[in-house]
C-alpha positions as a Markdown table, in Angstrom:
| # | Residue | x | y | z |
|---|---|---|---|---|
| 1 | Unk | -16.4 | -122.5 | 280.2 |
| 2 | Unk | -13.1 | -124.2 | 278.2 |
| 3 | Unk | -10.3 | -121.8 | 277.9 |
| 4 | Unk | -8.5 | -122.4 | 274.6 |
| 5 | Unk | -5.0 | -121.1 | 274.2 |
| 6 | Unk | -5.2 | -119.0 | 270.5 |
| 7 | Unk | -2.6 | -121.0 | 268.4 |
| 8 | Unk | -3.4 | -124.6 | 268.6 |
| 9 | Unk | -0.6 | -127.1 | 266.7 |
| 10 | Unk | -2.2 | -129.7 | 264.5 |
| 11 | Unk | -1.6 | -132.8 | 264.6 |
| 12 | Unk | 1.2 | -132.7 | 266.8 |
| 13 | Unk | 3.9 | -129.7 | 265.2 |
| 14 | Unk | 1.8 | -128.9 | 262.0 |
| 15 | Unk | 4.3 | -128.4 | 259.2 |
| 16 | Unk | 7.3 | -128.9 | 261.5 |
| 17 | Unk | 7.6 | -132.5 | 262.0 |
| 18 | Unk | 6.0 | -136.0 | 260.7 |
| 19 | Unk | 2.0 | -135.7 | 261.8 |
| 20 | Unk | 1.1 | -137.0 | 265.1 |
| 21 | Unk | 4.6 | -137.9 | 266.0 |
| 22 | Unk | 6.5 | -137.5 | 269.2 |
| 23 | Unk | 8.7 | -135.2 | 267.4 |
| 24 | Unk | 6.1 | -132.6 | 266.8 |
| 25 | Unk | 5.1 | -132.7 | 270.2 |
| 26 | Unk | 9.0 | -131.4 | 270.9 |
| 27 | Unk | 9.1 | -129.3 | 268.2 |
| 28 | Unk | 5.9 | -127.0 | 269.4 |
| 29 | Unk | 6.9 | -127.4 | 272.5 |
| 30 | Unk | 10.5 | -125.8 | 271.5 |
| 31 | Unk | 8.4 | -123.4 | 269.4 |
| 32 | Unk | 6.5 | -121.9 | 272.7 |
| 33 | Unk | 3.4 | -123.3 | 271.3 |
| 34 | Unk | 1.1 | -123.9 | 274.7 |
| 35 | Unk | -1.1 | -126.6 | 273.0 |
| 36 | Unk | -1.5 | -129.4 | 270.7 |
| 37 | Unk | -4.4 | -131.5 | 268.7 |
| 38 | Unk | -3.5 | -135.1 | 267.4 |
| 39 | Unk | -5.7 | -138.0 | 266.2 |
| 40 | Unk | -6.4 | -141.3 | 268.1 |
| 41 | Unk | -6.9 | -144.9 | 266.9 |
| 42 | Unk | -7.2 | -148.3 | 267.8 |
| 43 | Unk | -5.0 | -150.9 | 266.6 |
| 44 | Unk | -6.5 | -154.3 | 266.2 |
| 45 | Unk | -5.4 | -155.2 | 269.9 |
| 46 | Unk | -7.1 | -152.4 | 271.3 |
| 47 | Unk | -3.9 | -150.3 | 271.6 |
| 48 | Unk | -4.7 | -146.6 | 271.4 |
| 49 | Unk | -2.1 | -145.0 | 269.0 |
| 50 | Unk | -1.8 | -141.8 | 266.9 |
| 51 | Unk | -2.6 | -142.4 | 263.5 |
| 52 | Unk | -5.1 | -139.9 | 261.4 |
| 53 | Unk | -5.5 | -142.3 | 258.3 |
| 54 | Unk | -7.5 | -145.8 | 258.5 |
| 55 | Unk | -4.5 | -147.4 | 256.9 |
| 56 | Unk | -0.5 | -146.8 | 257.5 |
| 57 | Unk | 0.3 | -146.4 | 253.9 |
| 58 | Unk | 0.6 | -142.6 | 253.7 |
| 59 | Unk | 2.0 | -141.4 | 257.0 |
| 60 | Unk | 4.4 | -144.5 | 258.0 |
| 61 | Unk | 7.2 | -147.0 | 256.6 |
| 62 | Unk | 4.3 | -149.6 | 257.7 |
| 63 | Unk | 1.4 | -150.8 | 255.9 |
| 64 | Unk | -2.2 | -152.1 | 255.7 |
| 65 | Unk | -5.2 | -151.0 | 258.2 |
| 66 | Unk | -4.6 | -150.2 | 261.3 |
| 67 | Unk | -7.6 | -152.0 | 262.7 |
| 68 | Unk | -6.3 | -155.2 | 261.0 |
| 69 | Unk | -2.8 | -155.3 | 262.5 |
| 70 | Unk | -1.7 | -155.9 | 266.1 |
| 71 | Unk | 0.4 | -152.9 | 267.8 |
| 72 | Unk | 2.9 | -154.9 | 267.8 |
| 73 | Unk | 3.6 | -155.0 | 264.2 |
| 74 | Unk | 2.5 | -151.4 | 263.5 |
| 75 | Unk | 5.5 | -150.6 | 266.1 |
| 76 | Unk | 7.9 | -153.0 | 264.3 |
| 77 | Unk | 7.3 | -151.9 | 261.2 |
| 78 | Unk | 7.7 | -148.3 | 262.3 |
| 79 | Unk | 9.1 | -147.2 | 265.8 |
| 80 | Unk | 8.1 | -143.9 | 265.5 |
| 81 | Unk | 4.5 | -144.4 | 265.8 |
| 82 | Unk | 3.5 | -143.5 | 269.4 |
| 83 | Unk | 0.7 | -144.5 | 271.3 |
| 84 | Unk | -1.5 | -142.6 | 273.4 |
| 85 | Unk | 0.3 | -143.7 | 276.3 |
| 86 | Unk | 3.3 | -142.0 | 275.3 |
| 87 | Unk | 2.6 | -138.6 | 273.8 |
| 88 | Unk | 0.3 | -138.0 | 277.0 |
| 89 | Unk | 3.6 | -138.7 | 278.9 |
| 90 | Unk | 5.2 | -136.0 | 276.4 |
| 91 | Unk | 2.1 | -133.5 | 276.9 |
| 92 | Unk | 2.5 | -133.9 | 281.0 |
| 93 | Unk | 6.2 | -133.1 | 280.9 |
| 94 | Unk | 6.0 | -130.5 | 278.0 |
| 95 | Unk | 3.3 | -128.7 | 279.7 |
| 96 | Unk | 1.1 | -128.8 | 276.7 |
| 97 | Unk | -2.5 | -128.3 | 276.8 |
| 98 | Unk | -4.1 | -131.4 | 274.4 |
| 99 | Unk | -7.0 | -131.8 | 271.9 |
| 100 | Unk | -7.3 | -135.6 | 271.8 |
| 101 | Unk | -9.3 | -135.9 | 268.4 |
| 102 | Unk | -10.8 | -139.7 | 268.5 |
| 103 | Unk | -10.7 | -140.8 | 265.0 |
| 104 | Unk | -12.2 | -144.2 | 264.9 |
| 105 | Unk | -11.8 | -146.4 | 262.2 |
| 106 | Unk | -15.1 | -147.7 | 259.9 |
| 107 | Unk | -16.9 | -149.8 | 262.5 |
| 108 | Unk | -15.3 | -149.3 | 265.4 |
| 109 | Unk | -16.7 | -146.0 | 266.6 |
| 110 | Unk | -18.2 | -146.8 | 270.1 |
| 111 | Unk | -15.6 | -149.1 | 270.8 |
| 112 | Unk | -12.6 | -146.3 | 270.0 |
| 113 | Unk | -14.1 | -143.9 | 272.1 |
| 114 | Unk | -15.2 | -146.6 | 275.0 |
| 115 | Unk | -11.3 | -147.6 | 275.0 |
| 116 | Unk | -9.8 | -144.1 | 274.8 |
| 117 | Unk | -12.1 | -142.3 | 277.3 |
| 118 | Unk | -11.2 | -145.4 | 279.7 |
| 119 | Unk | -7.5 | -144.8 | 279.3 |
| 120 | Unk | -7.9 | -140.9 | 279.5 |
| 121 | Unk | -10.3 | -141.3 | 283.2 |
| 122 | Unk | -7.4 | -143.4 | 284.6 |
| 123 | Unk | -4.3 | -141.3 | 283.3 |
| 124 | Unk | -5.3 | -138.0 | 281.7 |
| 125 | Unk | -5.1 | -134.6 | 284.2 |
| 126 | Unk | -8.3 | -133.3 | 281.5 |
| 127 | Unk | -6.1 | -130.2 | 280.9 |
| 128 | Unk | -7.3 | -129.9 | 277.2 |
| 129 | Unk | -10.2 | -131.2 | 275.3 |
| 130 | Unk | -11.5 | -134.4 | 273.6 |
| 131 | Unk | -13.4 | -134.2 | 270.1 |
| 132 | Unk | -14.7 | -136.0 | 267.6 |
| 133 | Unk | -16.3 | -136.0 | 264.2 |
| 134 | Unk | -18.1 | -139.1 | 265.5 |
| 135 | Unk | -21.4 | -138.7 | 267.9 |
| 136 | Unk | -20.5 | -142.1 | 268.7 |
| 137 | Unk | -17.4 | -142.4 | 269.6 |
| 138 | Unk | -17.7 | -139.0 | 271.2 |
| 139 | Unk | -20.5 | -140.5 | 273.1 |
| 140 | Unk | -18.7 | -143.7 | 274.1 |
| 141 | Unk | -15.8 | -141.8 | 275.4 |
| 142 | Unk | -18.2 | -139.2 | 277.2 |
| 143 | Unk | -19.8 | -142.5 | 279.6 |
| 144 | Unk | -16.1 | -142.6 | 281.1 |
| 145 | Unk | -15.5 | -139.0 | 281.1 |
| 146 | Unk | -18.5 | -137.4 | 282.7 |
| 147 | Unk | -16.7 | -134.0 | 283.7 |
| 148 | Unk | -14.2 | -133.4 | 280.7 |
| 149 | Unk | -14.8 | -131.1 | 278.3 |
| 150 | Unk | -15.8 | -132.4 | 274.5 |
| 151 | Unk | -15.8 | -130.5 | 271.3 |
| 152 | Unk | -18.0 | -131.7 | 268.3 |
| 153 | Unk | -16.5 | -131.3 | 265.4 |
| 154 | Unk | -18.1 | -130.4 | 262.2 |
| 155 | Unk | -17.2 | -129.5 | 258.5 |
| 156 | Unk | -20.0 | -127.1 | 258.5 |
| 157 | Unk | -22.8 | -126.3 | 261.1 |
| 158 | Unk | -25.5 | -128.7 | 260.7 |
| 159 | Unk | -29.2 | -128.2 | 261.1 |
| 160 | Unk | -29.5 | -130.2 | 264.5 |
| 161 | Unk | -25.8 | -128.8 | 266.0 |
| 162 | Unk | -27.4 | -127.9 | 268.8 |
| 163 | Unk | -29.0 | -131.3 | 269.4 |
| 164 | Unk | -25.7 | -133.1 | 268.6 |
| 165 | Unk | -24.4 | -130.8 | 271.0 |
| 166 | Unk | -26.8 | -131.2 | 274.0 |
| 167 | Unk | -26.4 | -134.8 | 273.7 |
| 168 | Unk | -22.9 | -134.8 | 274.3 |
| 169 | Unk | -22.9 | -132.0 | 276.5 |
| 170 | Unk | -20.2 | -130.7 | 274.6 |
| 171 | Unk | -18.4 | -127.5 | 275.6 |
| 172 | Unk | -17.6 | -126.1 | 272.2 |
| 173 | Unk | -17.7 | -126.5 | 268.5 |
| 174 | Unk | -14.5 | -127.3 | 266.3 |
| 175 | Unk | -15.3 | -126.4 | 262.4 |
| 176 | Unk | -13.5 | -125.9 | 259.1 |
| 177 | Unk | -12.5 | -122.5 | 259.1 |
| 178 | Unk | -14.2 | -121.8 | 255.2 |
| 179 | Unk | -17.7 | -122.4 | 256.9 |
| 180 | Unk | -17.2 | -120.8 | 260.4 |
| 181 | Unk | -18.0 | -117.4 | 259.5 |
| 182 | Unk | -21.7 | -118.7 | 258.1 |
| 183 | Unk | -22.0 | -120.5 | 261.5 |
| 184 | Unk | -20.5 | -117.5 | 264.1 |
| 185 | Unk | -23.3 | -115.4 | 265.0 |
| 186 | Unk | -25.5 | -118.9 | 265.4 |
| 187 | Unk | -22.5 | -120.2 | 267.8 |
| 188 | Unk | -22.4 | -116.7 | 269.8 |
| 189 | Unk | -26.1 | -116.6 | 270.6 |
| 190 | Unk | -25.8 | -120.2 | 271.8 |
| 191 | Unk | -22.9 | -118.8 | 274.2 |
| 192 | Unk | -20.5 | -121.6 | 273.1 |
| 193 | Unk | -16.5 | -121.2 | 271.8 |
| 194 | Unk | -15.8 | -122.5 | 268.8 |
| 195 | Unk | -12.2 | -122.8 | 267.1 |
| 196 | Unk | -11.2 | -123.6 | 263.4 |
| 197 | Unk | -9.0 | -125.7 | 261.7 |
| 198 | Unk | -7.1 | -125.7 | 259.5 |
| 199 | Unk | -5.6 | -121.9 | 259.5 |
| 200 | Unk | -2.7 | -121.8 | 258.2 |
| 201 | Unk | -2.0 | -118.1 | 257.4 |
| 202 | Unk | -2.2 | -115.1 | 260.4 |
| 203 | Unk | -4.3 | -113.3 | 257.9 |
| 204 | Unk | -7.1 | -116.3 | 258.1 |
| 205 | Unk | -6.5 | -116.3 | 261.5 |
| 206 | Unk | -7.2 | -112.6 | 262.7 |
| 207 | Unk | -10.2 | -112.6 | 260.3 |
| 208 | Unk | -11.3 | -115.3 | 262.6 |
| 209 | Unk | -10.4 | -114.2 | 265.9 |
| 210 | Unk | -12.5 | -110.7 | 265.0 |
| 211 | Unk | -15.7 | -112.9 | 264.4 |
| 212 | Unk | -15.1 | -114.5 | 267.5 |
| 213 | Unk | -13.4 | -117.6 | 267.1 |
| 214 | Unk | -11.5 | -118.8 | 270.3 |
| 215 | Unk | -8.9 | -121.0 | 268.9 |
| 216 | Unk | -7.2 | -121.8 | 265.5 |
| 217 | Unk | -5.6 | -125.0 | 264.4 |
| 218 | Unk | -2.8 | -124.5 | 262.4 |
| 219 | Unk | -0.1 | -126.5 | 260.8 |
| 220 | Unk | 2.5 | -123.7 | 260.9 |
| 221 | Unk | 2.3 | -122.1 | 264.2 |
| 222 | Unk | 5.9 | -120.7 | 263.5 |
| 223 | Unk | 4.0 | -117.8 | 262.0 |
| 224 | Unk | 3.2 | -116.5 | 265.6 |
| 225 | Unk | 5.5 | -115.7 | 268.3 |
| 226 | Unk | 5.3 | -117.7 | 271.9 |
| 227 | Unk | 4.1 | -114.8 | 273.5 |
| 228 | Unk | 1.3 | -114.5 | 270.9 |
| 229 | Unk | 0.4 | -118.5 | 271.7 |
């Protein structure tokens, strides 16, 4: 079964740096925080980098889709945005335990998750967990990772969670914390950890740990102490 360390940092650092950014990375990992989640993309070369949004506009000095542009002028137009490649590299010698979230763009689903899971066989140690809101990509990514663990991720539980679930073989369940408790007794009689995002307040967070939750994702994991992480 995945072990989750409690206090997960979203996004990189959460509140305490640019999302998905190499400097969140150092910046939990200065914190004491143990582990980290941040999204993946593919450029329109195929380039794997960390990028939430389908276009560069809010979260960059770049702009356009990110499946329209080459790496090469993403990285141009903003050095900070890392790829894969490198905030691995910063997980490894961190000592950070990572939730690789794929997040392909419209379209590009099985082909993000083919690329990304063929990347993480050849490089990735699996200390962590890979995820998706996408059966597809999750699915893709899954056909080069047969023994990593995956997380579905939902807003709320679905009806057929538990199919999505077998078809992945995925190892736990990542939800929106407003609709977890609904979905915790369901998830405990299926013997499968779930976690939460996004918790921002320790008062969310213990209500959530007492119903069973294994993990939270939190942009301000300043509100717990290393030890606590």
């Amino acid at each position: 079964m995945i072990r989750y360390p409690r206090i997960v940092a979203h996004r990189c650092g959460g509140a305490l740096a640019m999302e998905n950014s190499r400097a969140g990375l150092e910046a939990a990992a200065r914190l004491g925080c143990r582990a980290v989640e941040f999204d993946v993309m593919l450029t329109a070369d195929r380039v794997p980098i960390l990028m939430h949004d389908e276009t560069l506009d809010r979260s960059t000095r770049c702009r356009g889709r990110v499946a329209e542009l080459a790496f090469a002028a993403i990285r141009a137009g903003d050095p900070a945005v890392p790829t894969l490649a490198e905030a691995m590299a910063d997980c490894r010698r961190l000592g950070l335990w990572t939730n690789v979230e794929l997040k392909p763009a419209a379209g590009h689903e099985e082909e993000t998750g083919a690329v990304v899971g063929a990347w993480l066989a050849a490089h990735w140690d699996g200390k962590g967990v890979v995820s998706s809101f996408s059966e597809k990509s999750a699915l893709a990514a899954r056909c080069a990772l047969p023994d990593a663990a995956f997380a579905m991720l939902f807003e709320a539980l679905p009806a057929d969670w538990q199919v999505v679930c077998a078809r992945l073989d995925a190892a736990a369940v990542h939800l929106d914390a407003g609709h977890a408790p609904a979905a915790a007794a369901r998830l405990a009689a299926a013997g499968l950890p779930w976690a939460c995002y996004t918790v921002n307040t320790r008062a969310e967070a213990e209500r959530l740990f007492a119903l069973g939750c294994a993990a939270v994702f939190t942009d301000r994991p300043d509100l717990w102490r290393a030890e606590e992480m």
